[in-house]
C-alpha angles and dihedrals in degrees: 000000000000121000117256107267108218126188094204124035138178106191113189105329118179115177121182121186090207110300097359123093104225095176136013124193102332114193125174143132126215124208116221110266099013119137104221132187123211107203132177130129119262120320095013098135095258109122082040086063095049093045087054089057095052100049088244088110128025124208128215097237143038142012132300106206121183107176097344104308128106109241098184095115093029106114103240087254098059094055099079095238126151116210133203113187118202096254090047087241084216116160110258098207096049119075129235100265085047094053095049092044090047096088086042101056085043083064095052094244118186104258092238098054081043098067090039082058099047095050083043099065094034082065093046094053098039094249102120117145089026107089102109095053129103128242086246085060103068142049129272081261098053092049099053084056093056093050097048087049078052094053085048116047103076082063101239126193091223121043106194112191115194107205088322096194106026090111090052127100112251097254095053096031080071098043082053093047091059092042090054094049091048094046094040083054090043097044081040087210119153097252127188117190130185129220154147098216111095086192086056092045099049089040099051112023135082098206127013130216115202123199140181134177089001092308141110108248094175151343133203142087119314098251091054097048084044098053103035105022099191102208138029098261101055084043099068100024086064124071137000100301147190127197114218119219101191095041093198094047089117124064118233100061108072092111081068100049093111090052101037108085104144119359140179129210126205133206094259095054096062135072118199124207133200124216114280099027129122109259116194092209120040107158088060102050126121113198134226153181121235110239104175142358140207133185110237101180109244090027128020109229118224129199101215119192107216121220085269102059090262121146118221134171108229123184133221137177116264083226095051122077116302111239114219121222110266088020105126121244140187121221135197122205114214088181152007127194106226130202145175120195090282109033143028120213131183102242102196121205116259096231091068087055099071088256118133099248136234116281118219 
């Protein structure tokens, strides 16, 4: 079987700031063309992995590989990589069509591939007729455009993207995400981009990276972190998660007793019924009183206090029955995501496995 071929690799990389550990033995392997999302809270080592593989920061350990060659000794500026920074950094007295052109003049282009590069990247990015504005003269949006033509025009072999749209209002902070999927598809550069937003991660990338305290916690494609977390961290980062405090509060899961030591539960793994409605199982029901409501658009999201004090997050349809705060509720659990202090696992309901379920 032949060995994965990875474009990008990152081979035992241990990085300290003095006394604190920043990373500890990062592995991972890039393939050529892949989006892919680094995600971790504050202070996870993510933006020090980026800056490693840009030659801004060097570990102490490992090797740093981009198409098959170690980078380690290469200056930053001899990598080919193309870099967007979080507050665009583009040069305020210098117009569009300057700041995309200003890699390019560093390299010594000929003028006249300069200005096809230019206009070429203007149309990539949707800026024409534009190049002989100011930064001060567009919107958040705009900006960030100009500074990803800028990262590319050079034509790197690497684009690196620190917290992109983390200075962008919400609304076009999500028109920007699917622009950025669709050109990165379109450019078909190997593109690493860092953030702090699971919902941006899952949306945009290809294959997410997860870290914590300066480790790796997973790797693999959104839908796959988001379904069977592997540890307990990723478990209860992802998601919009509960812990439950009494792990067998709900009925359905006592064949897992054994296996089942701490455990989380998530909105979409919940049905809530009102009074009066039909429930399809009712044997293996918990009940609970609404505390608070928000409309959600398309669902309108419930905290629900279970009959243990706990606090969940239940989902219901805007066109089914409204629940009032105080009104009591019964609710059915399809699924829990279980963990010890290594590993996370689904746990179903046994209901939902043909077996006849347990009777209160």
């Amino acid at each position: 079987m032949m060995e994965q071929q990875f474009y990008v690799e990152m081979r035992d990389i241990n990085k300290q700031f003095g006394d604190f550990q920043a990373l500890e033995q990062i592995n991972f392997g890039i393939e050529k063309g892949k989006l892919i999302g680094l995600l971790g809270p504050s202070g996870s080592g993510k933006t020090t992995i980026l800056r490693i593989l840009a030659g801004l920061e060097t570990a102490e350990t490992g090797d740093i590989i981009i198409n098959g060659q170690v980078v380690n000794d290469i200056p930053a500026s001899q990598r080919g990589i193309g870099f967007v920074f979080q507050n665009y950094a583009l040069f305020r007295y210098m117009t569009v069509f300057e700041n995309v052109a200003f890699g390019l003049r560093v390299q010594k282009w000929p003028k006249s591939r300069v200005k096809e590069r230019v206009n070429e990247m203007l149309r990539l990015v949707g800026l024409e007729g534009l190049e002989k504005r100011y930064p001060s003269q567009l919107s958040g949006g705009q900006r960030q455009r100009v500074a990803f033509a800028r990262a590319l025009a050079p034509e790197p072999q690497l684009l690196l993207l620190d917290e992109p749209f983390a200075a962008i209002d919400a609304k076009v902070r999500q028109e920007l995400r699917r622009w950025l999927k669709g050109m990165i598809s379109t450019v078909g550069i190997t593109s690493i981009f860092v953030t702090h937003d699971q919902e941006e991660a899952i949306e945009v990338a290809d294959e997410i990276i997860i870290t914590n305290q300066g480790r790796i916690e997973q790797i693999g494609k959104p839908v796959d972190i988001y379904r069977n977390p592997t540890t307990p961290f990723v478990a209860r980062f992802i998601g919009d998660s509960a812990e439950l405090e009494n792990v067998h509060l709900f009925p359905g899961f006592e064949y897992a007793a054994d296996q089942i030591k701490h455990a989380i539960i998530r909105p979409e793994y919940l049905t809530v019924y009102k009074k009066g409605e039909p429930v399809e199982y009712p044997n293996s029901v918990e009940p609970g009183v609404v505390v608070q409501s928000a409309f959600r658009g398309t669902v309108t999201e419930y905290q629900i206090r279970l009959s243990d004090g706990t606090i969940i997050t239940a989902n219901r349809l805007v066109d089914t029955a409204p629940l009032a705060e105080g009104e009591q509720v019964q609710i059915f659990a399809r699924r829990l995501l279980a963990f010890d202090e290594e590993r996370a696992f689904p746990v179903e309901n046994i209901c939902l496995a043909g077996v006849r379920p347990y009777v209160i």
